[in-house]
MISE-731856 format. One line per 10 residues: for each residue x, y, z of C-alpha. Coordinates in steps of 0.2 Angstrom, whole numbers, plus 5000, padded with zeros to 4 digits. Layout:
X,Y,Z; ...
! end
This chain:
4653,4412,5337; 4670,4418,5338; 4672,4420,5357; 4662,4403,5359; 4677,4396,5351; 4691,4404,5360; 4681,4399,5374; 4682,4380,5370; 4701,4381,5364; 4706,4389,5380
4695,4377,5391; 4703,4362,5383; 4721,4371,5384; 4716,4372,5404; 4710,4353,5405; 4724,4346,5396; 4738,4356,5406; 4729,4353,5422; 4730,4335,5418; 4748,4331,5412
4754,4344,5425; 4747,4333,5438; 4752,4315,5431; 4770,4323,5428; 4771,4331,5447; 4764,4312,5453; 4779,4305,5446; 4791,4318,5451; 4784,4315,5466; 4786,4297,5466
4805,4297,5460; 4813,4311,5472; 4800,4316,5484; 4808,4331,5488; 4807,4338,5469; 4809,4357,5470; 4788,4365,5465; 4799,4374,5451; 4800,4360,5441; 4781,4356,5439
4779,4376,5436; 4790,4374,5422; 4783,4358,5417; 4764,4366,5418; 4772,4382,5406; 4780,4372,5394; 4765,4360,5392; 4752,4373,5392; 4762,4381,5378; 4765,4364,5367
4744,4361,5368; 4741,4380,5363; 4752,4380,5348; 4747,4363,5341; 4729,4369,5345; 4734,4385,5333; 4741,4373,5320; 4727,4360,5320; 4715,4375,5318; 4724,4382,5305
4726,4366,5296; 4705,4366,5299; 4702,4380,5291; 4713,4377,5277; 4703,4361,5273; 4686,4370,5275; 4690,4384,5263; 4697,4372,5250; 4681,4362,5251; 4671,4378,5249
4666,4376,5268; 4667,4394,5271; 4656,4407,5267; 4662,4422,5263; 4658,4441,5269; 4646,4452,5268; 4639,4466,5278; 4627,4459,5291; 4641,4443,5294; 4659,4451,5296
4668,4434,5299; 4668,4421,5287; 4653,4410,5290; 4657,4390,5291; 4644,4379,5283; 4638,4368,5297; 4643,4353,5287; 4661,4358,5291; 4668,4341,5300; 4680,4354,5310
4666,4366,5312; 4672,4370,5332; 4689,4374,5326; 4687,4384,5310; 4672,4394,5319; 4684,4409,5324; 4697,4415,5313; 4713,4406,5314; 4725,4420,5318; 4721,4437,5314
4739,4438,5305; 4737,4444,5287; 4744,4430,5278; 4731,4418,5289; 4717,4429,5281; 4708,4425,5263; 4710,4440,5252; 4694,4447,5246; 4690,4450,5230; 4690,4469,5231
4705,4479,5223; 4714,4487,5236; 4711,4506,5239; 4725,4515,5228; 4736,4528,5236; 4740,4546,5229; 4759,4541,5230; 4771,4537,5242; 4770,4546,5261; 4781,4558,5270
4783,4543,5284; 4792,4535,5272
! end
């Protein structure tokens, strides 16, 4: 479920840049028809990196909702992932986790291990 939805992000982040690269290279194109290829590249990088990070926050913000509504599911040992409730209005975008940062992650419930003191990596 995961990968199905990385797959979809990265297909939409594809189709998206694909599409504003060419509209933006059709007006370079139309105003200096000699407009170095650098500046659609740069264009198409920037683009693809504005639809990837607001993709990130609307997912984000997604599965924020979904968990304050009691949308997700929590663990257990035959589903790893947090399992979304397939009445989740967002469900395609809250099916993966979010970011796999710490702070993204919903602490469980479980104490966490105790240490016999400090290390010598320290």
């Amino acid at each position: 479920m995961r990968i199905r939805g990385m797959v979809k992000l990265v297909a939409l982040v594809i189709l998206c840049n694909q599409i504003l690269t060419a509209i933006f290279s059709y007006a370079c194109h139309a105003i200096d028809p000699n407009v170095a290829p650098r500046v659609v590249s740069v264009f198409g990088i920037a683009s693809s990196l504005m639809i990837g990070f607001w993709l990130e926050a609307d997912a984000r913000r997604a599965y924020r909702y979904a968990n304050e509504k009691k949308l997700v599911m929590g663990t257990d040992a035959s589903h790893p992932m947090p399992r979304i409730r397939s009445d989740c209005p967002k469900k395609w975008l809250c099916s993966g986790v979010p970011s796999t940062r710490r702070s993204a992650v919903v602490p469980s419930g479980r104490p966490p291990p105790t240490s016999s003191g400090p290390s010598s990596r320290q």
